[in-house]
C-alpha positions as CSV (number, residue, x, y, z in Angstrom):
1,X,-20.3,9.7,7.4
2,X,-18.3,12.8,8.2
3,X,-14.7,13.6,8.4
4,X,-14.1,10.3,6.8
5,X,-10.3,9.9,5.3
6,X,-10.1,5.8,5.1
7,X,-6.7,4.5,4.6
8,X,-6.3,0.8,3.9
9,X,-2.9,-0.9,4.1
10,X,-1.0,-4.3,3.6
11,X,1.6,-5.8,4.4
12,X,3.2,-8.5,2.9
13,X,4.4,-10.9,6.0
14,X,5.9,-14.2,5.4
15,X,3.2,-16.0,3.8
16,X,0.2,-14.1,4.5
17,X,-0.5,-10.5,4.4
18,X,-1.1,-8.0,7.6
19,X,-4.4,-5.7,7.0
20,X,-4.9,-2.3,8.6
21,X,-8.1,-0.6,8.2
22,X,-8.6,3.2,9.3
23,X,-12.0,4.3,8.4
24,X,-11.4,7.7,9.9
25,X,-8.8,10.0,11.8
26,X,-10.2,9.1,15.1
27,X,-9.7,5.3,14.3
28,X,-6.3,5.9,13.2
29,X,-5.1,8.1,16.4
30,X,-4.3,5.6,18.5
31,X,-1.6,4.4,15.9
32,X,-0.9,7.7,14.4
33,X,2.6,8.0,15.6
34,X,3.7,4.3,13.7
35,X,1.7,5.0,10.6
36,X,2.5,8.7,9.9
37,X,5.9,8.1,8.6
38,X,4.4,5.8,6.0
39,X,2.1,8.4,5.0
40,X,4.7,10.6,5.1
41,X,7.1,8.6,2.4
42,X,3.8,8.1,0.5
43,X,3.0,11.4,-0.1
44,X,6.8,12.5,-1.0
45,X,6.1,9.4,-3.7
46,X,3.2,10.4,-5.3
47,X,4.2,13.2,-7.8
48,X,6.7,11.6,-8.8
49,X,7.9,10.0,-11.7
50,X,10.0,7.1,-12.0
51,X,12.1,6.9,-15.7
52,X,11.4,3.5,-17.3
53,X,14.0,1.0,-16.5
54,X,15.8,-1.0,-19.5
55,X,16.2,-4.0,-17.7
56,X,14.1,-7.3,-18.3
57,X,11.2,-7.9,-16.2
58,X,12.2,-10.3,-13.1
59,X,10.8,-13.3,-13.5
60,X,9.0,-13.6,-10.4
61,X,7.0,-10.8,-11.6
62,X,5.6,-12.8,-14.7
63,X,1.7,-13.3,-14.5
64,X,0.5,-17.3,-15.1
65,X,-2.7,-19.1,-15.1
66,X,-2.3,-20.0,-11.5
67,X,-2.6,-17.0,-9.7
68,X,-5.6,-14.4,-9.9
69,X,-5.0,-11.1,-10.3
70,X,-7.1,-8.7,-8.0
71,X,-8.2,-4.8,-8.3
72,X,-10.5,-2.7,-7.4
């Protein structure tokens, strides 16, 4: 494929997620204008880096045997 610049993104929405797919710029056009200010605040993110926080972890953050955990 050419000119391919996929973006993938979810949303978390009440108790299921919201998937958007972009496998190219041409697919992502018609939305361009509502997803380029996430893009935007992505890329001002990426370089940099956060200082480590002292604080405990919240505990809704806690992994347990009930729920997988997913990467790719």
């Amino acid at each position: 494929m050419q000119d391919t610049h996929p973006y993938t993104i979810s949303v978390a929405r009440d108790h299921d997620f919201q998937n958007m797919e972009f496998m190219d710029n041409k697919s992502l056009k018609p939305y361009e204008s509502h997803v380029k200010p996430l893009l935007l605040w992505w890329k001002a993110f990426r370089g940099r880096h956060t200082p480590e926080s002292s604080s405990p972890p919240d505990a809704r953050c806690a992994l347990d045997s009930t729920h997988a955990v997913y990467t790719q």
